[in-house]
C-alpha angles and dihedrals in degrees: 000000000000092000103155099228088214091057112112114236112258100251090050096053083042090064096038087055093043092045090052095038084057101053093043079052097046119347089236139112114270109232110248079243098065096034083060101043094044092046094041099226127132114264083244091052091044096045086053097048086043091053091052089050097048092054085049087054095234097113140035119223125203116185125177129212100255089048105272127124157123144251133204137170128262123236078252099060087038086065088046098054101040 
């Protein structure tokens, strides 16, 4: 197998693109339940994948109470992106 180790897994380069192609769009956070739905993962996969990126401080995580919530990049996982 030629996997590069430093490669990042699929989904997680799925929500980091969503993520970017939503704030070029709007500007504005994209709701847990599109991301979901757009990247094709499971809410309990991309929860997991969001929480790594907001202790890596690339992404900003907003979840309410009943469930519902958002995610955004940072400006640092803008730079990392662009």
């Amino acid at each position: 197998m030629n996997e590069d180790p430093e490669a990042l897994p699929p989904e997680l380069v799925r929500i980091l693109d969503e993520l970017y192609q939503e704030h070029q769009r709007s500007g504005a956070p994209l709701s847990l339940a599109r991301l979901s739905k757009r990247t094709e993962l499971r809410m309990s996969t991309l929860r997991r994948f969001l929480t790594a990126l907001e202790e890596a401080g690339i992404a900003t995580v907003v979840v309410n109470d009943d469930g519902t919530g958002n995610a955004t990049l940072t400006a640092t996982g803008l730079r990392l992106h662009g």
